[in-house]
Steps between C-alpha positions, in 0.01 A plus 500: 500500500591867460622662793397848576721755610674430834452115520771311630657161384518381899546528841874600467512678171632813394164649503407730859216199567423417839493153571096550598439669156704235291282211720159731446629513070578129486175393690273737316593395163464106582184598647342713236629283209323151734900323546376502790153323525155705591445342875836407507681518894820713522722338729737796703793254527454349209522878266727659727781212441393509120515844460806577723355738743394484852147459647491940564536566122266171397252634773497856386486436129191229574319791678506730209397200290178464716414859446532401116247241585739259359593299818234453832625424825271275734531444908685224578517356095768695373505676137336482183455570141175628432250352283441677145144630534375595128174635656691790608566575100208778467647654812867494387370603193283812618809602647805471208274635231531855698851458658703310219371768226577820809882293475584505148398891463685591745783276388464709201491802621835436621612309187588207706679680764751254675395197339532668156804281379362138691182561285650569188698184576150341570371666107774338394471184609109499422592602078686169492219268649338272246276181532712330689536655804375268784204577699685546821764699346178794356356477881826547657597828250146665476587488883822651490362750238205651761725486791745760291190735376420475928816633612500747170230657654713643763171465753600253782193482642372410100738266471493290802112456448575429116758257587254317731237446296735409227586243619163340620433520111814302432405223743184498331636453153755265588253294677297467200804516268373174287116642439639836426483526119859607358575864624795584282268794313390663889923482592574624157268806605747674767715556176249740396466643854858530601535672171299743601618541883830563382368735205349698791131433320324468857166527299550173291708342791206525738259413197688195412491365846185548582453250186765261613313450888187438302626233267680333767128498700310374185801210459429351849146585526486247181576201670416564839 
Protein backbone atom coordinates (compact mmCIF):
# COMPACT_ATOMS: atom_id res chain seq x y z
CA UNK A 1 0.00 0.00 0.00
CA UNK A 2 0.91 3.67 -0.40
CA UNK A 3 2.13 5.29 2.53
CA UNK A 4 1.10 8.77 3.29
CA UNK A 5 3.31 11.32 4.39
CA UNK A 6 5.05 10.62 7.73
CA UNK A 7 4.57 6.77 7.93
CA UNK A 8 7.28 4.88 9.23
CA UNK A 9 8.85 1.49 8.07
CA UNK A 10 9.03 0.30 12.06
CA UNK A 11 9.49 0.58 15.47
CA UNK A 12 13.23 1.58 15.14
CA UNK A 13 13.35 3.36 11.85
CA UNK A 14 14.67 6.49 10.79
CA UNK A 15 11.31 7.98 10.82
CA UNK A 16 10.38 10.28 14.41
CA UNK A 17 7.54 7.27 15.08
CA UNK A 18 6.77 6.44 18.47
CA UNK A 19 6.70 2.97 19.18
CA UNK A 20 2.66 3.47 20.16
CA UNK A 21 2.05 5.16 16.72
CA UNK A 22 4.09 2.51 14.63
CA UNK A 23 1.91 -0.38 16.83
CA UNK A 24 -1.50 1.93 16.29
CA UNK A 25 -0.21 2.06 11.99
CA UNK A 26 0.57 -1.65 11.85
CA UNK A 27 -2.68 -2.72 13.75
CA UNK A 28 -4.95 -0.35 11.91
CA UNK A 29 -4.02 -1.40 8.54
CA UNK A 30 -4.38 -5.34 9.36
CA UNK A 31 -7.54 -4.36 10.83
CA UNK A 32 -9.12 -2.23 8.19
CA UNK A 33 -7.83 -4.40 5.28
CA UNK A 34 -9.60 -7.89 7.62
CA UNK A 35 -5.60 -9.66 8.08
CA UNK A 36 -6.84 -9.64 10.98
CA UNK A 37 -10.31 -11.41 11.23
CA UNK A 38 -13.76 -9.36 12.14
CA UNK A 39 -14.31 -10.94 15.89
CA UNK A 40 -10.95 -11.87 15.96
CA UNK A 41 -9.14 -11.69 19.90
CA UNK A 42 -5.94 -9.56 20.12
CA UNK A 43 -3.72 -11.18 22.41
CA UNK A 44 -1.35 -8.22 24.44
CA UNK A 45 1.58 -10.68 24.71
CA UNK A 46 1.12 -12.19 21.80
CA UNK A 47 1.34 -8.41 19.46
CA UNK A 48 3.61 -6.82 21.73
CA UNK A 49 6.42 -9.70 21.14
CA UNK A 50 5.35 -9.61 17.34
CA UNK A 51 5.50 -6.17 16.94
CA UNK A 52 8.56 -5.40 19.17
CA UNK A 53 7.11 -3.02 21.60
CA UNK A 54 6.05 -3.18 25.12
CA UNK A 55 2.52 -3.59 26.59
CA UNK A 56 2.43 0.81 27.23
CA UNK A 57 2.79 1.47 23.45
CA UNK A 58 0.45 -1.82 22.42
CA UNK A 59 -2.03 -0.48 25.15
CA UNK A 60 -2.06 3.08 24.01
CA UNK A 61 -2.20 2.44 20.30
CA UNK A 62 -5.29 -0.27 21.04
CA UNK A 63 -7.10 2.64 22.82
CA UNK A 64 -7.04 4.94 19.91
CA UNK A 65 -8.07 1.94 17.81
CA UNK A 66 -11.29 1.58 19.97
CA UNK A 67 -12.15 5.17 19.43
CA UNK A 68 -11.83 4.18 15.59
CA UNK A 69 -14.36 1.59 16.44
CA UNK A 70 -11.97 -0.82 15.03
CA UNK A 71 -11.04 -2.83 18.21
CA UNK A 72 -13.70 -3.30 21.53
CA UNK A 73 -12.45 -4.06 24.78
CA UNK A 74 -14.74 -6.31 27.12
CA UNK A 75 -14.43 -6.87 31.20
CA UNK A 76 -12.58 -9.63 31.98
CA UNK A 77 -12.41 -11.07 27.93
CA UNK A 78 -9.73 -9.12 26.66
CA UNK A 79 -9.68 -7.36 23.03
CA UNK A 80 -11.32 -7.54 19.86
CA UNK A 81 -11.77 -6.84 16.27
CA UNK A 82 -15.02 -5.56 15.59
CA UNK A 83 -17.52 -7.04 13.42
CA UNK A 84 -18.11 -5.27 9.87
CA UNK A 85 -21.67 -3.97 10.21
CA UNK A 86 -22.92 -3.02 6.49
CA UNK A 87 -26.18 -1.67 8.05
CA UNK A 88 -24.27 1.23 9.13
CA UNK A 89 -23.61 1.98 5.13
CA UNK A 90 -26.53 4.76 4.80
CA UNK A 91 -25.06 6.30 7.92
CA UNK A 92 -21.39 6.24 6.79
CA UNK A 93 -22.69 7.27 3.72
CA UNK A 94 -24.86 10.39 4.90
CA UNK A 95 -21.77 11.41 6.37
CA UNK A 96 -18.72 11.12 3.45
CA UNK A 97 -20.98 12.47 0.76
CA UNK A 98 -20.67 16.02 2.74
CA UNK A 99 -17.16 15.60 4.32
CA UNK A 100 -15.13 13.70 1.51
CA UNK A 101 -16.42 16.38 -1.23
CA UNK A 102 -15.65 19.58 1.86
CA UNK A 103 -11.83 17.51 1.61
CA UNK A 104 -10.99 17.56 -1.91
CA UNK A 105 -12.01 21.47 -2.28
CA UNK A 106 -10.16 22.38 0.17
CA UNK A 107 -7.33 20.14 -0.95
CA UNK A 108 -7.69 22.23 -3.94
CA UNK A 109 -7.78 25.25 -2.73
CA UNK A 110 -4.43 24.61 -1.52
CA UNK A 111 -3.31 22.70 -4.65
CA UNK A 112 -2.43 19.77 -2.59
CA UNK A 113 -0.64 21.57 0.05
CA UNK A 114 1.87 19.11 1.80
CA UNK A 115 0.82 16.08 0.19
CA UNK A 116 1.14 17.76 -3.25
CA UNK A 117 4.18 15.57 -4.46
CA UNK A 118 2.80 11.95 -2.55
CA UNK A 119 -0.38 12.56 -4.70
CA UNK A 120 1.12 13.25 -7.82
CA UNK A 121 3.10 10.09 -7.06
CA UNK A 122 -0.40 8.50 -6.36
CA UNK A 123 -1.69 10.16 -10.29
CA UNK A 124 1.05 8.54 -11.35
CA UNK A 125 0.76 5.38 -10.26
CA UNK A 126 -3.15 5.37 -11.04
CA UNK A 127 -2.23 6.39 -15.26
CA UNK A 128 -0.37 3.08 -15.34
CA UNK A 129 -3.18 0.76 -13.85
CA UNK A 130 -4.80 -1.52 -16.39
CA UNK A 131 -7.04 -4.71 -16.07
CA UNK A 132 -4.92 -6.41 -14.18
CA UNK A 133 -4.56 -4.86 -11.14
CA UNK A 134 -5.81 -7.18 -8.30
CA UNK A 135 -8.77 -6.41 -6.31
CA UNK A 136 -6.92 -5.95 -3.10
CA UNK A 137 -4.28 -3.96 -4.64
CA UNK A 138 -7.50 -1.02 -6.08
CA UNK A 139 -8.94 -1.25 -2.27
CA UNK A 140 -5.68 -0.78 -0.70
CA UNK A 141 -4.71 2.50 -3.20
CA UNK A 142 -8.25 4.15 -3.44
CA UNK A 143 -7.38 4.03 0.39
CA UNK A 144 -4.16 5.54 0.29
CA UNK A 145 -5.54 8.04 -2.33
CA UNK A 146 -8.49 9.55 0.28
CA UNK A 147 -6.24 9.41 3.19
CA UNK A 148 -3.79 12.01 1.10
CA UNK A 149 -6.89 14.36 -0.14
CA UNK A 150 -7.69 14.11 4.14
CA UNK A 151 -4.53 15.44 5.26
CA UNK A 152 -4.53 17.91 1.96
CA UNK A 153 -7.23 19.48 3.50
CA UNK A 154 -5.10 20.91 6.13
CA UNK A 155 -8.39 20.56 8.66
CA UNK A 156 -7.39 18.09 11.48
CA UNK A 157 -10.46 17.91 12.90
CA UNK A 158 -11.74 17.01 8.90
CA UNK A 159 -9.36 14.67 8.61
CA UNK A 160 -9.43 12.57 11.63
CA UNK A 161 -13.31 12.13 11.11
CA UNK A 162 -12.56 11.42 7.27
CA UNK A 163 -9.98 8.99 8.14
CA UNK A 164 -12.44 7.16 10.45
CA UNK A 165 -15.07 6.62 8.41
CA UNK A 166 -12.72 5.71 5.68
CA UNK A 167 -11.86 3.14 6.87
CA UNK A 168 -15.23 1.54 8.07
CA UNK A 169 -15.90 1.74 4.18
CA UNK A 170 -12.76 -0.24 3.50
CA UNK A 171 -13.71 -3.01 5.93
CA UNK A 172 -16.87 -3.03 4.24
CA UNK A 173 -15.51 -3.50 0.77
CA UNK A 174 -12.96 -5.85 1.65
CA UNK A 175 -15.43 -7.91 3.42
CA UNK A 176 -17.46 -8.24 0.42
CA UNK A 177 -14.42 -8.08 -1.90
CA UNK A 178 -15.69 -11.34 -4.03
CA UNK A 179 -19.53 -9.92 -4.64
CA UNK A 180 -18.14 -6.56 -5.38
CA UNK A 181 -18.31 -6.30 -9.19
CA UNK A 182 -14.72 -5.23 -10.61
CA UNK A 183 -13.97 -1.59 -9.37
CA UNK A 184 -11.02 -0.75 -11.55
CA UNK A 185 -13.34 2.19 -13.42
CA UNK A 186 -14.44 3.82 -9.53
CA UNK A 187 -10.21 3.64 -8.61
CA UNK A 188 -9.47 4.88 -12.04
CA UNK A 189 -11.79 7.94 -10.99
CA UNK A 190 -9.32 9.68 -8.32
CA UNK A 191 -7.17 10.24 -11.56
CA UNK A 192 -9.68 12.64 -12.60
CA UNK A 193 -10.02 14.07 -9.06
CA UNK A 194 -6.44 14.37 -8.05
CA UNK A 195 -6.09 16.09 -11.34
CA UNK A 196 -8.10 18.52 -10.33
CA UNK A 197 -6.92 18.93 -6.50
CA UNK A 198 -3.62 19.56 -7.68
CA UNK A 199 -4.94 21.91 -10.63
CA UNK A 200 -6.45 23.89 -7.72
CA UNK A 201 -10.14 23.22 -9.52
CA UNK A 202 -11.90 22.90 -5.95
CA UNK A 203 -15.24 23.17 -7.96
CA UNK A 204 -14.74 19.90 -10.05
CA UNK A 205 -12.66 18.32 -7.14
CA UNK A 206 -15.60 18.57 -4.76
CA UNK A 207 -18.01 17.70 -7.79
CA UNK A 208 -16.13 14.65 -8.67
CA UNK A 209 -16.22 13.30 -5.21
CA UNK A 210 -19.37 13.78 -4.39
CA UNK A 211 -19.84 11.28 -7.53
CA UNK A 212 -17.19 8.89 -6.40
CA UNK A 213 -19.06 8.39 -2.52
CA UNK A 214 -22.19 7.77 -4.50
CA UNK A 215 -20.93 5.10 -6.83
CA UNK A 216 -19.13 3.43 -4.16
CA UNK A 217 -22.85 3.41 -2.16
CA UNK A 218 -24.75 2.15 -5.31
CA UNK A 219 -21.74 -0.75 -5.72
CA UNK A 220 -22.45 -2.24 -2.23
CA UNK A 221 -25.99 -1.39 -1.97
CA UNK A 222 -26.13 -3.92 -5.16
CA UNK A 223 -25.37 -6.91 -3.46
CA UNK A 224 -26.21 -6.27 -0.07
Amino acid sequence: MMATSGEGAGPRGESKESLADYAYRVLRDRLVLLDISPGAPLGESVLALELGVGRTPLREALKRLESDHLVVTFSRRGTFATTVDVTELSEITEMRSVLVPLAARRAAQHHGGAMRRDLDEALRAMEKFDEEVDARALLEHDLAVHRLISAAACSRHLQETLVRLDHLVARMWCAMIDRIPPMGDHVREHVALVGAVLDGDADRAEGLAAAHVSDFDRAVRAVV
